[in-house]
MIPA-194907 format. One record per residue (C-alpha): residue number from 1; residue in three letters; x, y, z. Coordinates in nm, 2 decimals. Example, Ala and Ser with C-alpha at 12.3 -4.5 7.8 and 13.67 -1.06 7.14 Angstrom:
{i 1&aa ALA&x 1.23&y -0.45&z 0.78}
{i 2&aa SER&x 1.37&y -0.11&z 0.71}
END
This chain:
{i 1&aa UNK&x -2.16&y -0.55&z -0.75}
{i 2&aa UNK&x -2.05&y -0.88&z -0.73}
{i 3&aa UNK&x -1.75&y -1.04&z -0.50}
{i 4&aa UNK&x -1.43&y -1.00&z -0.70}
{i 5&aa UNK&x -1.53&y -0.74&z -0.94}
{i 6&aa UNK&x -1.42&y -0.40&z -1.01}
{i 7&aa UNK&x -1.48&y -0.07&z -1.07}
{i 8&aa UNK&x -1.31&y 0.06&z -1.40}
{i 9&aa UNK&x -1.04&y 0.32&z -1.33}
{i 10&aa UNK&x -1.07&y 0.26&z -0.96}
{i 11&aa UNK&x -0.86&y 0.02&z -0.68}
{i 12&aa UNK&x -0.84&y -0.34&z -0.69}
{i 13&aa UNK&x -0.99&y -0.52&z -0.36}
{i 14&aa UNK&x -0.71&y -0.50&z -0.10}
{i 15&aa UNK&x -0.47&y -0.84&z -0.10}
{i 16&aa UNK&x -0.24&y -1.01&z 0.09}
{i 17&aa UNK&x 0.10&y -0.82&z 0.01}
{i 18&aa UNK&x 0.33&y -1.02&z -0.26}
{i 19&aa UNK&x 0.71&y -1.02&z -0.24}
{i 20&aa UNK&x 0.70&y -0.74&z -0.55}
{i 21&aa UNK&x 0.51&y -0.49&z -0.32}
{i 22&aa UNK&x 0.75&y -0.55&z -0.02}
{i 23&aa UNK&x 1.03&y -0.51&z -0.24}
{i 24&aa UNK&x 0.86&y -0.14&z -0.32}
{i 25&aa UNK&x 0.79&y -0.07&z -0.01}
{i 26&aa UNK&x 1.14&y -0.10&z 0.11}
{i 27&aa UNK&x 1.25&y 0.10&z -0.21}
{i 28&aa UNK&x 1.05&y 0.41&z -0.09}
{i 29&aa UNK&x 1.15&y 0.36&z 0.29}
{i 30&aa UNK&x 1.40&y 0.62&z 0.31}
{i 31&aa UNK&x 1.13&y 0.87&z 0.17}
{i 32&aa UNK&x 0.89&y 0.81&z 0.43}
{i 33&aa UNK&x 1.12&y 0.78&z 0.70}
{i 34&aa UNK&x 1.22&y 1.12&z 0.62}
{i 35&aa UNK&x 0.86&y 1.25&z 0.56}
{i 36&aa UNK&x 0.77&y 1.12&z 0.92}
{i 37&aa UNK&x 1.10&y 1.21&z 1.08}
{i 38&aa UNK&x 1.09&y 0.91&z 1.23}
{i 39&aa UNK&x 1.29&y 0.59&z 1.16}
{i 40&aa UNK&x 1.14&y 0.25&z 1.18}
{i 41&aa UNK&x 1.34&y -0.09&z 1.26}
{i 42&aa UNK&x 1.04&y -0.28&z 1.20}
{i 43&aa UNK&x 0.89&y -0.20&z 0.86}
{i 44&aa UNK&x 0.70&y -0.46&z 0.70}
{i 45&aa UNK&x 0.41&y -0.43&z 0.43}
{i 46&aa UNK&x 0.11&y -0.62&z 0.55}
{i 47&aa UNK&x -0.16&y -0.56&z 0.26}
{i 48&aa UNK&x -0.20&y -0.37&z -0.02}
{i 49&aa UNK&x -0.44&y -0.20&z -0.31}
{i 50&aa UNK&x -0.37&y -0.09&z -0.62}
{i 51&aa UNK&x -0.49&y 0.10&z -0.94}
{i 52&aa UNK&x -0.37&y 0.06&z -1.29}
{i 53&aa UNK&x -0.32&y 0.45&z -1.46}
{i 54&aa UNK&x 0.01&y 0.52&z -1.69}
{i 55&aa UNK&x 0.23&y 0.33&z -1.42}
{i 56&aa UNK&x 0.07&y 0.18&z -1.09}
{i 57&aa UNK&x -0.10&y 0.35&z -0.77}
{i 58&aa UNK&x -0.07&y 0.15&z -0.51}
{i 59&aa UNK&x -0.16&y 0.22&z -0.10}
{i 60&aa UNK&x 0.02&y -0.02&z 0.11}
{i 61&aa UNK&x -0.03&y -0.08&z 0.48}
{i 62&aa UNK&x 0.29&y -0.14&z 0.64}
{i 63&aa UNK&x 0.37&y -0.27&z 1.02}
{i 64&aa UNK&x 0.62&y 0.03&z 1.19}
{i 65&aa UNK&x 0.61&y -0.07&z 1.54}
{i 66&aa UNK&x 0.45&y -0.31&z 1.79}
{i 67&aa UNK&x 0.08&y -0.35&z 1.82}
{i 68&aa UNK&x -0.13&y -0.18&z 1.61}
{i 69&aa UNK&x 0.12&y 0.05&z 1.49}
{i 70&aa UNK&x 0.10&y 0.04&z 1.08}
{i 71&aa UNK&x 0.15&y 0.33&z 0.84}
{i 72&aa UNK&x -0.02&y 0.38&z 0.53}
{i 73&aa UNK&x 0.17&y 0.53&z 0.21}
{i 74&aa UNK&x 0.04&y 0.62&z -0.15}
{i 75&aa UNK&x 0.30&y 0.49&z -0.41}
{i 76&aa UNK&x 0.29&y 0.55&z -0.74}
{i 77&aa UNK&x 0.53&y 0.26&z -0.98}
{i 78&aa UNK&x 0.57&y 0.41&z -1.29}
{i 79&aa UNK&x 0.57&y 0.24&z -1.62}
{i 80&aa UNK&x 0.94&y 0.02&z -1.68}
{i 81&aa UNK&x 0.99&y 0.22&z -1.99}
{i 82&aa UNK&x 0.99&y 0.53&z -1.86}
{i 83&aa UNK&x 1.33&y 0.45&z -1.63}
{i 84&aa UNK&x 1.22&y 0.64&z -1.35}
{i 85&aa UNK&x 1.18&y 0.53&z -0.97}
{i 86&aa UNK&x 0.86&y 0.45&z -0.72}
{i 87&aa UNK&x 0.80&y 0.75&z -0.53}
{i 88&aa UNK&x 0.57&y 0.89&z -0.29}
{i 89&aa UNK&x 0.20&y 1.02&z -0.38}
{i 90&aa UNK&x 0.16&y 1.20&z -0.06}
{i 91&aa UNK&x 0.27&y 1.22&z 0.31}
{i 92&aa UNK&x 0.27&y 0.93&z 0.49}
{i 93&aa UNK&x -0.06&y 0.85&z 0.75}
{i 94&aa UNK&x -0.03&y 0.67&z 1.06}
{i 95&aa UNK&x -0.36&y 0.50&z 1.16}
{i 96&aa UNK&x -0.43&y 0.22&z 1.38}
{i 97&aa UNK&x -0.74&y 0.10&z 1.18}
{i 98&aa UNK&x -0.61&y 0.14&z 0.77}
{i 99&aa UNK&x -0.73&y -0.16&z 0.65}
{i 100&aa UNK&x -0.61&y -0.52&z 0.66}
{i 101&aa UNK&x -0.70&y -0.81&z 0.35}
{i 102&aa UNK&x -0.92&y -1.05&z 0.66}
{i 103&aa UNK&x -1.15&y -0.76&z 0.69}
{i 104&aa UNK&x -1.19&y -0.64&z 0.28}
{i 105&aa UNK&x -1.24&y -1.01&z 0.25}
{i 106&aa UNK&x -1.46&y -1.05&z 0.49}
{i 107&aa UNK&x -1.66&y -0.71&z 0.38}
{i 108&aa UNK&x -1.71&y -0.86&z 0.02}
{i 109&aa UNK&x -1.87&y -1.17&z 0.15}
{i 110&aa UNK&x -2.12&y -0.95&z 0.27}
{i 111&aa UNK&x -2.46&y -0.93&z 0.02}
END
């Protein structure tokens, strides 16, 4: 496969996150906070991925702490016409090692 290309029905590369995906993650914060039981006072979305079905799936990786402390959380962004809200696809996972856009980059430019 070559760099840049994707698989039909399938996620997009991962990619630096835009200010539309950090405006969704901050619209479903409340849901993971109280998923996790846990709330954050640093919560910023670092990279993302995302898969075009009837709406948008999208798995972001957000910054929750110091360090290497970074949740990952399934969206799903339904269509505008359907007037319904982002929510959560499944429970939150904390892992120090999701994925970060410098190393799907850098795993692309690998032949």
């Amino acid at each position: 496969m070559e760099q840049g290309q994707c698989i039909v029905g399938g996620y997009d590369a991962v990619q630096a996150v835009t200010e539309e995906v950090q405006d969704l993650a901050q619209k479903v914060k409340l849901q993971v906070e109280k998923k996790v039981c846990r709330k954050f006072e640093t919560y910023h979305a670092i990279s993302y991925c995302s898969q075009v079905v009837a709406g948008t799936n999208l798995s972001i990786k957000i910054v929750v702490g110091p360090g290497d402390d970074y949740i990952h959380v399934d969206v799903y962004k339904p269509l505008p016409c359907s007037g319904e809200q982002p929510f959560l696809l499944s429970s939150p996972k904390f892992h120090p090692q999701c994925f970060t856009y410098s190393t799907a980059v850098a795993s692309q430019n690998v032949e």
